[in-house]
VOZA-507455 format. One record per residue (C-alpha): residue in three letters; z, y, x. Coordinates in pm, 1 decimal. Each point is the difference from the previous one (the first is absolute). Last residue first. Layout:
residues N
Ala; Z; Y; X
...
This chain:
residues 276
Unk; 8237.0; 9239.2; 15732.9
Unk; 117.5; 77.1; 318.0
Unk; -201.4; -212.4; 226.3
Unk; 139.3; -28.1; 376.3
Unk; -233.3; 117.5; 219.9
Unk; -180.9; -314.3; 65.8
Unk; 49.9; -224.7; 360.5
Unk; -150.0; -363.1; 78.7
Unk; 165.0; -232.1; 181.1
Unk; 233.2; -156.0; -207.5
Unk; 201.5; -321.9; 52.0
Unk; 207.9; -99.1; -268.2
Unk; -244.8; -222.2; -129.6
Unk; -269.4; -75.8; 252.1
Unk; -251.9; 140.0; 203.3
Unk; -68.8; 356.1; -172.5
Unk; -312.9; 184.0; 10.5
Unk; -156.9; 22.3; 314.9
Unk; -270.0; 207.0; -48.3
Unk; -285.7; 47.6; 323.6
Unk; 34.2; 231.2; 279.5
Unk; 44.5; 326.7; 153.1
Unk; 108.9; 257.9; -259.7
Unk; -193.8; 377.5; -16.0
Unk; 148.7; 226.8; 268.7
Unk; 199.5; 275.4; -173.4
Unk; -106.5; 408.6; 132.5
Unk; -332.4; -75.1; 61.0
Unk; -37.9; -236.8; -280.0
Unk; 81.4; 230.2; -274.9
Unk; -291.2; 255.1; 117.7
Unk; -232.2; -321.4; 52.2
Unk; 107.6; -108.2; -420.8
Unk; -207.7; 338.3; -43.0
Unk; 178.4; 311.1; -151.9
Unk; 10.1; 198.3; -387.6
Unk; 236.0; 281.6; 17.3
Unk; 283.1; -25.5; -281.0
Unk; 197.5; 310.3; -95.3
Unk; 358.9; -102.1; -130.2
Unk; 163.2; -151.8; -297.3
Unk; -291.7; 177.5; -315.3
Unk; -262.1; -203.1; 228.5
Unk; 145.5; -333.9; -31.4
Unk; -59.1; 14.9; -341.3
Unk; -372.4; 78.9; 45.4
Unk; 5.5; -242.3; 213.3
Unk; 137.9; -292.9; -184.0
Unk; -283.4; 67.5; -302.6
Unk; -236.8; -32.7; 293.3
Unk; 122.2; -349.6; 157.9
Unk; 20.0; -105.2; -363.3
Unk; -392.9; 100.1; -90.2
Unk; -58.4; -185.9; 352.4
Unk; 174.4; -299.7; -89.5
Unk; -123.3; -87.6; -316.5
Unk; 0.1; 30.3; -389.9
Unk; -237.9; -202.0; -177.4
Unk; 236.1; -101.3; -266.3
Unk; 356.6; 241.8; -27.7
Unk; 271.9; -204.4; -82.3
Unk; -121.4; -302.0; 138.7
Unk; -185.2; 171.0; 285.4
Unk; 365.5; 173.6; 131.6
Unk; 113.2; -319.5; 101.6
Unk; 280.2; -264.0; -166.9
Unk; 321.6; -134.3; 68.3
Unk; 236.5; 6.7; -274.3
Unk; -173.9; -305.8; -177.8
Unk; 121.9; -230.8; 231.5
Unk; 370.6; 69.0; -99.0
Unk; 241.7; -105.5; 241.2
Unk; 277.8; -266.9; 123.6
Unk; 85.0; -105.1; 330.4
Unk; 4.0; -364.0; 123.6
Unk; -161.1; 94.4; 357.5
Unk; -284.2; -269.0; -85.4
Unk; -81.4; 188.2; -367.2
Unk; 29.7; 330.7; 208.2
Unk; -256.7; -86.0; 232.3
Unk; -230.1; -223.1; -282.2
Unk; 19.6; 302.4; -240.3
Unk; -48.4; 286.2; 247.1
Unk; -323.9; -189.9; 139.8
Unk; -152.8; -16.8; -359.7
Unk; 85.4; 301.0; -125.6
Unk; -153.6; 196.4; 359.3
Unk; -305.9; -213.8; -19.4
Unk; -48.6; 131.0; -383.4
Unk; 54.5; 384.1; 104.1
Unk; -342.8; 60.1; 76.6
Unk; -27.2; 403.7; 47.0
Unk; 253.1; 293.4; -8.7
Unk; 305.7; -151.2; 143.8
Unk; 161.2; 341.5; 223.3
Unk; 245.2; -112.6; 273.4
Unk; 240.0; 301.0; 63.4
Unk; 59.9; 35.0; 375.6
Unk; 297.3; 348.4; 126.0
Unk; 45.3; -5.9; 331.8
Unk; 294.7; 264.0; 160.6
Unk; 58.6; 165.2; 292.1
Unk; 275.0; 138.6; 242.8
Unk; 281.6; -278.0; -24.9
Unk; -214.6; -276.6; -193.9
Unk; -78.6; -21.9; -359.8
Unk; -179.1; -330.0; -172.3
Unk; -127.2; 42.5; -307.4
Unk; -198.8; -224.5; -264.7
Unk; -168.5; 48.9; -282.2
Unk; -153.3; -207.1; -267.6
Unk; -243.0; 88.0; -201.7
Unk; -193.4; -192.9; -342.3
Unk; 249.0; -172.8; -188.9
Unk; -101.2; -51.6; -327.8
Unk; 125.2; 103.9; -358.9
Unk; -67.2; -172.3; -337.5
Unk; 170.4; 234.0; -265.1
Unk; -311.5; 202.6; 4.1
Unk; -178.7; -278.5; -146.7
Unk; -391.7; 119.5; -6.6
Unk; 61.1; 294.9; 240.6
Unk; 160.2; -251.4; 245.9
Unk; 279.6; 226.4; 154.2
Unk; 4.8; -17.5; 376.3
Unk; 270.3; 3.4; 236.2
Unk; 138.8; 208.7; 325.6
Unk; 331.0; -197.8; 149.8
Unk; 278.3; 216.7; 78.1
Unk; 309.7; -149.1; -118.5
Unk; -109.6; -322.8; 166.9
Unk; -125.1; -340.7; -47.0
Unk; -192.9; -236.6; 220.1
Unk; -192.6; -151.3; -275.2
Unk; 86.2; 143.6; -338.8
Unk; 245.4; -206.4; -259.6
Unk; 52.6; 335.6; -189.9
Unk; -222.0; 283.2; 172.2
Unk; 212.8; 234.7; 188.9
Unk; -139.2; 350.8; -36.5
Unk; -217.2; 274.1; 69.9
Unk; -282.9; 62.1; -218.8
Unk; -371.1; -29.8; -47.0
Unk; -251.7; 19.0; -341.6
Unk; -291.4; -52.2; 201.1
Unk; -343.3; 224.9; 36.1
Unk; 36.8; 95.5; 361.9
Unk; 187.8; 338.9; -25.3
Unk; 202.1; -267.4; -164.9
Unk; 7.6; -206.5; 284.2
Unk; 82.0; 298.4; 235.3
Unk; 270.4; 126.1; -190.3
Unk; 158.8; -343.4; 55.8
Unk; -82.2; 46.9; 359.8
Unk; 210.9; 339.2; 9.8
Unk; 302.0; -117.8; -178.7
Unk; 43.6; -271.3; 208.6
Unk; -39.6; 184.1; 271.7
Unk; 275.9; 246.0; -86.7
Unk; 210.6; -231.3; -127.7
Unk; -3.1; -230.1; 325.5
Unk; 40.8; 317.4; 146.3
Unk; 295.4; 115.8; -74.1
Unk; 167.4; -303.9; 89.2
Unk; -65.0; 62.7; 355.9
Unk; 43.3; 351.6; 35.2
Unk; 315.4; -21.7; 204.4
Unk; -137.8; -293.2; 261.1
Unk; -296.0; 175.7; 106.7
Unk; 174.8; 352.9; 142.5
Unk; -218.5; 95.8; 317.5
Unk; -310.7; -109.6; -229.4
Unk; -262.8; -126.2; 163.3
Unk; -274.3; -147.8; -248.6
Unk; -163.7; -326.2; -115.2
Unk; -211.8; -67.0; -296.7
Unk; -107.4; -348.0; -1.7
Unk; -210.6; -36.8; -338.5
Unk; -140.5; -351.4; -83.9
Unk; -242.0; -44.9; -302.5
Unk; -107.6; -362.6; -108.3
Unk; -278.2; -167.8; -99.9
Unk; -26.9; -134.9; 357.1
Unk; 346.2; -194.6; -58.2
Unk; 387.2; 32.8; -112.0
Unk; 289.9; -204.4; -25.6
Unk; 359.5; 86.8; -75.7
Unk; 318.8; -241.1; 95.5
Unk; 326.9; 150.2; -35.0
Unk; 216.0; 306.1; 77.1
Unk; 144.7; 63.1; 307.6
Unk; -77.9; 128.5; 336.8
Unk; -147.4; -188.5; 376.4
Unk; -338.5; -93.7; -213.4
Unk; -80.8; -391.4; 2.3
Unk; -362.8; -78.2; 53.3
Unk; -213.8; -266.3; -209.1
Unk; -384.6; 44.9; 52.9
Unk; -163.4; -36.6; -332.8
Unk; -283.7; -293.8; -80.8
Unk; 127.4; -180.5; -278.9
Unk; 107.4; -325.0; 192.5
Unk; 178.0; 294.0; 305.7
Unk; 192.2; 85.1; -316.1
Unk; 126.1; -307.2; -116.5
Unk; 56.0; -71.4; 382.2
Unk; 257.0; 290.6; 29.4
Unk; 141.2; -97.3; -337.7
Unk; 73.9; -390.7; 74.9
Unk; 192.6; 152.1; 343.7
Unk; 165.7; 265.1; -223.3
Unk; 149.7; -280.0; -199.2
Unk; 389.3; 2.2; 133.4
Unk; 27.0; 384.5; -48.6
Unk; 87.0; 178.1; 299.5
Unk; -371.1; 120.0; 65.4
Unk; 4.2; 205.7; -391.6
Unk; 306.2; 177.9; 89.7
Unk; -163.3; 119.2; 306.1
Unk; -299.8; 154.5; -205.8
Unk; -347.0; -189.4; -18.2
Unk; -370.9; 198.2; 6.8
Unk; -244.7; -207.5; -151.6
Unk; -331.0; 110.3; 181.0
Unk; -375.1; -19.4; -53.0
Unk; -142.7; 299.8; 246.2
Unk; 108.6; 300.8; -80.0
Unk; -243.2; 364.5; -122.3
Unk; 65.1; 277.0; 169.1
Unk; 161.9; 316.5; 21.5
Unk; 146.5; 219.4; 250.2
Unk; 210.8; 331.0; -73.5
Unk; 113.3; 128.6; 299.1
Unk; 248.0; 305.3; 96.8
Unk; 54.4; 41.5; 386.4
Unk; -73.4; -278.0; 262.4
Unk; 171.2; 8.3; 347.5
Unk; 321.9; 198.7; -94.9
Unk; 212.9; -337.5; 76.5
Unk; 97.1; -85.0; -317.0
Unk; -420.9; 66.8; -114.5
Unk; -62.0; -265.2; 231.7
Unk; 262.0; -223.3; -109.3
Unk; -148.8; 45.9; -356.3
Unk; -294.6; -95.5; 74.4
Unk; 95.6; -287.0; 184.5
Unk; 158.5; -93.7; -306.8
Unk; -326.4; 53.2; -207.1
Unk; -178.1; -244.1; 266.8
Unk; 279.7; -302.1; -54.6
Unk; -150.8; 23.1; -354.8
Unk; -382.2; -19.5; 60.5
Unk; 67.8; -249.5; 344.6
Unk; 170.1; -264.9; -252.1
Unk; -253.3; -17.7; -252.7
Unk; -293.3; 55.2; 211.7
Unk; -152.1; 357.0; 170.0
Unk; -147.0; 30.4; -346.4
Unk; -323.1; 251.7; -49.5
Unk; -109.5; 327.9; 9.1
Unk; 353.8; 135.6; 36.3
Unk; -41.0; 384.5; -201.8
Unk; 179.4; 244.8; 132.3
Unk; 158.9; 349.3; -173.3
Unk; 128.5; 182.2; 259.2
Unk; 288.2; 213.5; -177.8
Unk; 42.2; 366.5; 74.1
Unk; 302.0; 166.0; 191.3
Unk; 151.9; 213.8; -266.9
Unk; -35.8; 389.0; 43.9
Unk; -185.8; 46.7; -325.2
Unk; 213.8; -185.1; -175.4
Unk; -71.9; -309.8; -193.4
Unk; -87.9; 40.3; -382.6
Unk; 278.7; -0.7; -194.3
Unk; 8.8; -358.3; -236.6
């Protein structure tokens, strides 16, 4: 990857200290993205680490047993939401990664595809920068699959491969958000809620798809991951380091609690549709 241009408006590169709540974290990145639409916020990366959530396409509400999956998942601790895009059910927690990168763009819409690659790309070149053997690809029988998934090769049996980002986009005239979900830590919780949800929505998968960076690599954590993504990050565009306050200013934080989804087929909560 070039380098970004001298003349390129830098990044800010912000760190969340802590979850706003399920529901508030993703409807946040969406005002985000409205305020960057409307030439109130310019280029952000923000990153933090989510609350216990199983994030639900559409497709995934209509089904008859979405009410037994919601409460599955409340049972095991996540916050059920429903995202406004496709693609099904993914879950993620505190040993997680989340990257909202948001910027105006006066032509969103065109490059669209493009960057799903690009990103993709980029965050698998992170992991290995990382220590992982990383690539971009649909993962047979994955969780919420796409054609731009990032996995992990287990060194031991490198024909055992695990899901480790997904990433999501949603594009608006005049800006776009781009969130990749990052499993580096813990990913037992995230089997075990995946395989009551989409044992009561009557879809098939293959448990051992989903995994976390710290079963490929032991010991490995957040920070060394947060880094590894940086450095990445940094052959895209400049990135300026700024307070959560700076972010703030310019998007009010969310006013009050989660609140998850009420029933089946009736979602409250909102996710940039995951693309992979």
């Amino acid at each position: 990857m070039q380098p970004a241009a001298p003349e390129a408006e830098p990044v800010w590169w912000i760190r969340q200290p802590a979850s706003f709540g399920p529901a508030e974290d993703l409807g946040y990145g969406l005002e985000m993205l409205a305020a960057a639409k409307q030439g109130r916020l310019q280029p952000v990366m923000r990153l933090y680490r989510p609350a216990p959530t199983v994030a639900f396409g559409q497709r995934d509400a209509n089904l008859p047993g979405f009410a037994a999956a919601v409460e599955r998942c409340r049972a095991l601790g996540f916050e059920p939401l429903v995202r406004k895009a496709g693609g099904r059910a993914a879950a993620y927690h505190e040993g997680c990664l989340v990257l909202d990168h948001v910027e105006p763009h006066e032509d969103a819409i065109m490059g669209a595809k493009s960057r799903f690659a690009l990103f993709g790309n980029l965050l698998a070149g992170a992991l290995r920068d990382a220590g992982l053997e990383a690539g971009v690809g649909e993962i047979p029988g994955e969780y919420c699959p796409g054609e731009f998934s990032v996995h992990g090769a287990d060194p031991g049996d490198p024909g055992h491969r695990v899901k480790l980002v997904g990433t999501a986009q949603r594009v608006v005239s005049g800006a776009w958000l781009f969130s990749s979900v990052i499993v580096v830590q813990d990913s037992a919780p995230l089997r075990r809620v995946l395989t009551e949800a989409y044992a009561a929505l009557g879809l098939d998968w293959d448990p051992a798809t989903a995994g976390a960076a710290d079963d490929l690599v032991p010991s490995l954590g957040i920070d060394a991951v947060e880094a590894a993504v940086r450095r990445a990050y940094a052959g895209y565009a400049q990135l300026q380091d700024r307070p959560m306050a700076e972010l703030l200013a310019r998007v009010p934080a969310p006013a009050g609690g989660s609140t998850g989804v009420a029933a089946a087929g009736g979602p409250q909560g909102v996710r940039p549709g995951l693309g992979s």
